[in-house]
C-alpha positions in Angstrom: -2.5 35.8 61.4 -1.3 36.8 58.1 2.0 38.3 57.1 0.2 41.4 55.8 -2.4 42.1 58.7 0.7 41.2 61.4 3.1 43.8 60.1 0.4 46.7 59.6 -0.9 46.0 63.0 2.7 46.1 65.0 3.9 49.4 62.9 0.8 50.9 64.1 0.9 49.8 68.0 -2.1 47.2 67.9 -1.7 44.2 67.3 -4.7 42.1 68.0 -5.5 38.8 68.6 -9.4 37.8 66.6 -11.8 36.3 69.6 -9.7 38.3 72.4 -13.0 40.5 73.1 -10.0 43.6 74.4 -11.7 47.1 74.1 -9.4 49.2 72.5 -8.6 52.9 72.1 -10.6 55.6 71.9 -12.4 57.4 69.7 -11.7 60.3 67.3 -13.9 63.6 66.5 -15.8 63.2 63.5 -17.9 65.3 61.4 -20.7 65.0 58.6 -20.6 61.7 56.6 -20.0 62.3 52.9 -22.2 60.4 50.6 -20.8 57.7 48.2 -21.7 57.3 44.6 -21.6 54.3 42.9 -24.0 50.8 43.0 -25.9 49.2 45.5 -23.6 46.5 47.5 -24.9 43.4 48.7 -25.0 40.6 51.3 -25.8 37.7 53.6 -27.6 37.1 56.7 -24.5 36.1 58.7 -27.2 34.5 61.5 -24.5 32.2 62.2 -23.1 34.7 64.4 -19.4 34.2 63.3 -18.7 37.5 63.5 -17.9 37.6 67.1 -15.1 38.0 70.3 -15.8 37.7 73.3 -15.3 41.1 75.3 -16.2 43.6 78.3 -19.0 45.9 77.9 -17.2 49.4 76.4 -19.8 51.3 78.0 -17.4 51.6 80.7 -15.5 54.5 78.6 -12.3 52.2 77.7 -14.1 53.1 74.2 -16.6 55.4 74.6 -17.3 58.4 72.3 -15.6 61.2 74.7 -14.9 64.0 72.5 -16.1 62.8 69.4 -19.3 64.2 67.6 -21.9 62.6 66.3 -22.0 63.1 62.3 -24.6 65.0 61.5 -28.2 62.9 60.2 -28.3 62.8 56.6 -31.5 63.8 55.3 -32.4 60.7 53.5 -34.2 59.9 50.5 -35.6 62.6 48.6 -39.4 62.3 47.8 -39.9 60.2 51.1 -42.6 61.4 53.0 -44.7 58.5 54.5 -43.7 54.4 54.2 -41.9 53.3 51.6 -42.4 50.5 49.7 -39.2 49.7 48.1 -36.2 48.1 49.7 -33.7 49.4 47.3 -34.1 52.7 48.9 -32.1 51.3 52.0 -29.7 50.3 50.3 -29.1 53.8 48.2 -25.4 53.8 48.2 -25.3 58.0 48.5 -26.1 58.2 52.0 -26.1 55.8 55.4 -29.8 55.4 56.7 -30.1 56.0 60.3 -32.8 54.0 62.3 -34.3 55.0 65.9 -35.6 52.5 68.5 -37.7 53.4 70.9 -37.4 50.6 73.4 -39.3 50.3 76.7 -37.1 49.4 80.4 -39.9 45.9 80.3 -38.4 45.5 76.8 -34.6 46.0 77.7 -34.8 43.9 80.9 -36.1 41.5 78.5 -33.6 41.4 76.0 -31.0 40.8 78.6 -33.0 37.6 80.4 -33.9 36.2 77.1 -32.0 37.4 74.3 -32.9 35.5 71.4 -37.0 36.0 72.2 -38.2 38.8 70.3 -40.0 41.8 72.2 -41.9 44.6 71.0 -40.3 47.7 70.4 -41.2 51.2 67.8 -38.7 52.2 65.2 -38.8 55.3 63.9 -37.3 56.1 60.0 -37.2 59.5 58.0 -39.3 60.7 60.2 -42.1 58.2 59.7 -42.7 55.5 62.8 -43.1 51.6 62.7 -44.2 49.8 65.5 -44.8 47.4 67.1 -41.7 45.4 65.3 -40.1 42.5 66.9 -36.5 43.1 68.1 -34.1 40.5 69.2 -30.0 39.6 69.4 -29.0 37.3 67.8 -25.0 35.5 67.3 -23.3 32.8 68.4 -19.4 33.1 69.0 -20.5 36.9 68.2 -23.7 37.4 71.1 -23.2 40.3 73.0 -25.5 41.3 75.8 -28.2 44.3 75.2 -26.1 46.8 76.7 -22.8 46.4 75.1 -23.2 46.2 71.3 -25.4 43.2 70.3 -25.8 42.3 66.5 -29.7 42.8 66.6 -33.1 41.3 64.4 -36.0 43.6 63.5 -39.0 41.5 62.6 -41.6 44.1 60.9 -44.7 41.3 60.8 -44.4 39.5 64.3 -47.3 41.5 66.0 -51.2 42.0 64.4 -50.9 45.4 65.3 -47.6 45.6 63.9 -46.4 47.1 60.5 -46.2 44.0 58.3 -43.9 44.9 56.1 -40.6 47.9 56.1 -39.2 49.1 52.7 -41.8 45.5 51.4 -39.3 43.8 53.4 -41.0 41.6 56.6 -37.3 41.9 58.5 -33.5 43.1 58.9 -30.4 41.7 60.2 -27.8 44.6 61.7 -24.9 42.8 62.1 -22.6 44.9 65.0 -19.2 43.6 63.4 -17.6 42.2 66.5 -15.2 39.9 64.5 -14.7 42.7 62.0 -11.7 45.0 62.4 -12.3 46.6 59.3 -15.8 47.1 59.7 -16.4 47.0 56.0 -15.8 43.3 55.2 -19.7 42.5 54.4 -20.6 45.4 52.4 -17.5 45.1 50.4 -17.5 41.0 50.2 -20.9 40.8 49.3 -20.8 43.1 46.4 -17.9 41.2 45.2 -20.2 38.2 45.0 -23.1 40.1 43.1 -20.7 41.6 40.6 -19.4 38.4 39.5 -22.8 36.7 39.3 -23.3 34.8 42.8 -27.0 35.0 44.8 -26.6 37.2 47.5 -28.7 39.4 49.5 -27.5 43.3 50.2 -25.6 44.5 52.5 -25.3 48.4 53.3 -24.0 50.2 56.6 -26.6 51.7 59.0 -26.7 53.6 61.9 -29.0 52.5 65.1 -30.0 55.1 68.0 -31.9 53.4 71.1 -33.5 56.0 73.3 -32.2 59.0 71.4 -28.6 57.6 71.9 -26.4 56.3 69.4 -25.6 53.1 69.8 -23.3 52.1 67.1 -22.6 51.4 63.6 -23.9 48.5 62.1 -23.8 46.2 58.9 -27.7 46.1 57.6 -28.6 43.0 55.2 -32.2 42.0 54.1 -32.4 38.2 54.9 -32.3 35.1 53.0 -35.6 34.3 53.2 -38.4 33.4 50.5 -38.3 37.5 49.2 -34.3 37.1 48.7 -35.4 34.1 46.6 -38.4 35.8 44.5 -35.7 38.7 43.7 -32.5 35.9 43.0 -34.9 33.7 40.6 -37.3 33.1 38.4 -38.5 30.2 40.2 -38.2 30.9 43.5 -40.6 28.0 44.7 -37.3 25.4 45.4 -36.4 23.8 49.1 -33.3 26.1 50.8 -31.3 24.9 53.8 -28.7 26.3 55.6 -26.1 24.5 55.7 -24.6 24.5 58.8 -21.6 21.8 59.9 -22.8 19.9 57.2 -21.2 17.8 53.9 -23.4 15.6 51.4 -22.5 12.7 52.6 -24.1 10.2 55.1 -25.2 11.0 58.1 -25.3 15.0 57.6 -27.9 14.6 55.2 -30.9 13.8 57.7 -29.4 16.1 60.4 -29.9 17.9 62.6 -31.3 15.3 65.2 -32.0 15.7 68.7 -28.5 13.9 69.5 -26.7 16.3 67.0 -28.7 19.5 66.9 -26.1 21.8 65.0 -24.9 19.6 62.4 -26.1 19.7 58.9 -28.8 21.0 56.7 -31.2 23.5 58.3 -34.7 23.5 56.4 -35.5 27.1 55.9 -37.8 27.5 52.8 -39.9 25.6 50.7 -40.6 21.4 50.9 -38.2 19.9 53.4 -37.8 16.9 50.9 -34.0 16.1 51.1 -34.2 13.1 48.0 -32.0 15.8 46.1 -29.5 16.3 48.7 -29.0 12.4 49.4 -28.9 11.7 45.8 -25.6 14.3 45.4 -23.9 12.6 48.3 -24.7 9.1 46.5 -23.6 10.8 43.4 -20.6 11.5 45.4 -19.6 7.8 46.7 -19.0 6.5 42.9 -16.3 6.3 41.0 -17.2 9.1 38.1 -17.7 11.7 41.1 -17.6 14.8 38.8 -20.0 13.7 36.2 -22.4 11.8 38.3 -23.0 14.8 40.6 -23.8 16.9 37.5 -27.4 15.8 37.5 -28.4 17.2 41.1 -25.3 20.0 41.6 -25.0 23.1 39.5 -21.1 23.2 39.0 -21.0 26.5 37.8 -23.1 28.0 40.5 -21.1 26.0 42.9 -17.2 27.4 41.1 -18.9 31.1 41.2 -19.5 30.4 44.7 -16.0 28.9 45.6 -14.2 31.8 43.1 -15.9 34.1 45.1 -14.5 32.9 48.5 -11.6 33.0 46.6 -11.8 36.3 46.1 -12.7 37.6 49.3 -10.7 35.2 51.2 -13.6 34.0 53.1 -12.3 30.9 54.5 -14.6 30.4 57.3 -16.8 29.2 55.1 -17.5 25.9 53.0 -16.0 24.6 51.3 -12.7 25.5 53.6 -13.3 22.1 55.7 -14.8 19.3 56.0 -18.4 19.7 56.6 -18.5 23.5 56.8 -20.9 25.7 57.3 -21.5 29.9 56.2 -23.6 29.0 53.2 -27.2 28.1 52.1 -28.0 25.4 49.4 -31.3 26.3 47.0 -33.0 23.6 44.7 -33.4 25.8 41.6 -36.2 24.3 40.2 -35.5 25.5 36.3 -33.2 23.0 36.5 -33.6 20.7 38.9 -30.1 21.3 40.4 -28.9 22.7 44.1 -27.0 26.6 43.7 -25.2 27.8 46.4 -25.8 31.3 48.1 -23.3 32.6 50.6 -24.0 33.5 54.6 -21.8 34.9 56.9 -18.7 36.7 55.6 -16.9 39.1 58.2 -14.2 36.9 58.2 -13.1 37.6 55.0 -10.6 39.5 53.8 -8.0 38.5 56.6 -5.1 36.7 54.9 -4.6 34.4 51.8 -4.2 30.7 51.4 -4.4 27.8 48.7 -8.0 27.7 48.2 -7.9 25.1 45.5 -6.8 22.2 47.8 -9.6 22.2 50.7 -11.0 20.1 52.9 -15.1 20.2 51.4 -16.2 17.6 49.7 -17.3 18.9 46.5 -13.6 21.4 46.1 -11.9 18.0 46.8 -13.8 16.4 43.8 -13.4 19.1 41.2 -9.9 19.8 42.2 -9.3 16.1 41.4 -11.1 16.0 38.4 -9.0 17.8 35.3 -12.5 18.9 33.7 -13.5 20.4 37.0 -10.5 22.1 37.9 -9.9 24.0 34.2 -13.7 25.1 34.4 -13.1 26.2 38.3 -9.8 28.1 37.0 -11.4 29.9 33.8 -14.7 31.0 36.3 -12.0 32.1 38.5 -10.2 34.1 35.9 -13.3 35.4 34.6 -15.2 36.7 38.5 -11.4 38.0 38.6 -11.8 40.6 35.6 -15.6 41.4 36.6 -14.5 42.5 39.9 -11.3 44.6 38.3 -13.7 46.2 35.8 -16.5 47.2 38.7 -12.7 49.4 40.4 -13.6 47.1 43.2 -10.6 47.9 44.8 -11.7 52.4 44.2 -14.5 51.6 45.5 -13.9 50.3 49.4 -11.4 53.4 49.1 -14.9 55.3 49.2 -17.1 53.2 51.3 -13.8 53.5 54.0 -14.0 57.7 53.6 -18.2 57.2 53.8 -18.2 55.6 57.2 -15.2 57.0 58.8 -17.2 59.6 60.6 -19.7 57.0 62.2 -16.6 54.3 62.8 -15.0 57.5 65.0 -18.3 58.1 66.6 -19.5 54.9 67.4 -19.6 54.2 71.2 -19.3 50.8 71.6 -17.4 49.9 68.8 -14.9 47.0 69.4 -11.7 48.4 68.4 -9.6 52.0 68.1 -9.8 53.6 65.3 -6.1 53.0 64.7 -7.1 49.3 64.3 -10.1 49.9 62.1 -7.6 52.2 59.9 -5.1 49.2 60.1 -7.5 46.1 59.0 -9.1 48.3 56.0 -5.9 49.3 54.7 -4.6 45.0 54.9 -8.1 44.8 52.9 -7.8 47.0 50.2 -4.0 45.9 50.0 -5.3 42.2 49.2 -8.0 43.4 47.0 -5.4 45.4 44.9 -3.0 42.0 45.0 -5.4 40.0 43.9 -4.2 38.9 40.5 -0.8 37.7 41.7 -2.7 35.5 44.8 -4.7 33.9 42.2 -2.0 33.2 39.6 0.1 31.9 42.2 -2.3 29.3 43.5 -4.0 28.7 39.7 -0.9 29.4 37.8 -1.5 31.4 34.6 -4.3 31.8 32.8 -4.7 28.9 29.9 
């Protein structure tokens, strides 16, 4: 654990392990959430379900909401009075939408025999209702069963009868933050990536009720799906993989395979044709790594990408190791070239480390190359001053007021509120020392 997060967490009592799955605390009063001004943030998936420890189910009251009081429901967007049709209204930065299932005890009994098989269930949103929508968990490491605080699907066009589309968007991820102690990371990492010019869908907190109960606070992103790449492109008719334990080079290009079924390069959108993939890890073998590589791998895309970890500190993610994973690779067809799109960040923002020398493939040939590195350190330099001029740094301050209220409320939230306070403040502290990190791992600007 880092220095920073350490000392914060034993001056304040809590001082948790990531992955322990211990219910902490209780839970504050709260009052009305305040709205937030300021622009839309953004983010991944995070299917991979990294953002997840293991844990007991907190509706035993080791973290319930005794004594606290729900905020009171904010009253939306104005003008809405029947289905919207544009997505940007969930992600309105003044106020944090607030969805209500209605989900039968055939549905729930389902969800908790087969958790990752959607089943029907009725959502109801400013006062208009959807349904049937397809509702699932979803997570690895992160699962959680029904009834403790699962990160959940909604899939608006699985049924005929169903509503097609939400907001024009066919689904929703709500991620339920269990590796999170901030419960801010995504919102405020994938903005960081949009500001300094990196693909990535939007992230926004939301609030879920099931039955007319709250159950939680959540992390709401659209999906990385074809509409992510209509609004990211002008072509958006390229091949997109996930890439998942993977590294261009031989064998993880033609996996996964039934005798290595989570390794490699998950086909996702468009042709699966992989002739651009093997020919970067060919690119790869020669002796002119850099240059050859050129012709199939956007470099810039990629160093906007690998600032942006930077940045955020998300080193879960490729290219952090060997093979790596939390990331999608797009063949941008105006140029014939792969761009990389981030996926799955709530382990950001935890601690700081020498993110030039990693174990990935492609940061171990730019780092080596001279040409390589001094482009990787100026687009560094440069994401570094877009995300000081956006007040990055002001604006979590105001996301961490927005949500306070719902973070005290929530009733199966992970972690005390002292530990949410802790872990936001360790963000916002490595946000505001972000120059220094960088300098001191780059050196000084040329």
């Amino acid at each position: 654990m880092n220095r920073a997060i350490l000392l914060t967490a034993l001056l304040l009592g809590c001082a948790p392990t990531i992955g322990s799955g211990e219910v902490k605390g209780s839970v504050d009063s709260a009052g009305s959430a305040d709205g937030l001004s300021g622009d839309g943030a953004d983010g991944s998936d995070g299917s991979d379900g990294s953002d997840g420890s293991d844990g007991t189910d907190g509706s035993d009251g080791t973290d319930g909401a005794d004594g606290a009081t729900t905020p009171s429901p904010d009253t939306g967007v104005d003008g809405v009075t029947g289905p919207a049709t544009d997505s940007a209204a969930l992600f309105d930065e003044a106020r944090i939408p607030e969805f209500y299932l209605t989900v039968s005890d055939a549905s729930r009994t389902s969800l908790l025999r087969e958790p990752y098989e959607y089943v029907e269930a009725t959502l109801t949103f400013e006062g208009v209702t959807y349904g049937p929508i397809g509702l699932r968990t979803k997570g690895e490491n992160s699962w959680r069963p029904f009834n403790e605080k699962a990160s959940l699907k909604f899939d608006f066009n699985r049924y005929d009868s169903g509503p097609d589309r939400f907001f024009d968007l066919k689904g929703l991820t709500f991620q339920a933050m269990n590796e999170d102690y901030s419960m801010m990371h995504e919102r405020v990492a994938y903005r960081i990536y949009r500001e300094i010019g990196v693909p990535a869908v939007r992230a926004h907190h939301a609030v879920i009720y099931i039955n007319g109960e709250l159950y939680g606070l959540f992390t709401m992103l659209d999906s990385v799906d074809d509409e992510f790449l209509e609004r990211s492109f002008v072509d958006p008719s390229g091949s997109m993989w996930e890439q998942h334990d993977g590294e261009f080079a031989d064998p993880y290009i033609n996996l996964p395979s039934a005798s290595r079924p989570s390794e490699g390069f998950f086909h996702e959108e468009g042709v699966d044709d992989r002739t651009k993939l093997q020919a970067l890890a060919d690119a790869l073998e020669g002796a002119d790594k850099f240059n050859a590589a050129s012709a199939h791998l956007d470099w810039g895309s990629f160093q906007r990408y690998w600032a942006g970890n930077a940045l955020v500190r998300n080193f879960d993610a490729y290219p952090s190791r060997y093979a790596g994973d939390d990331c999608h690779v797009y063949i941008d067809p105006t140029q014939d070239r792969i761009v990389y799109i981030p996926h799955g960040v709530d382990e950001s923002f935890y601690y700081d480390t020498d993110f030039l020398n990693l174990g990935g493939l492609l940061a171990t040939v730019c780092a080596a190359d001279p040409a390589c590195r001094a482009e990787f350190t100026e687009v560094t330099y440069t994401a570094l001053d877009q995300v000081e001029a956006a007040e990055i740094a002001t604006w979590a301050r105001e996301v961490q007021a927005q949500i306070q209220p719902w973070v005290d409320a929530d009733p199966n939230r992970w972690y005390s509120v002292r530990e949410v306070s802790a872990y936001q403040g360790v963000m916002i502290d490595l946000i505001d020392n972000t120059r220094p990190y960088v300098a001191s791992v780059l050196g000084p600007r040329p």
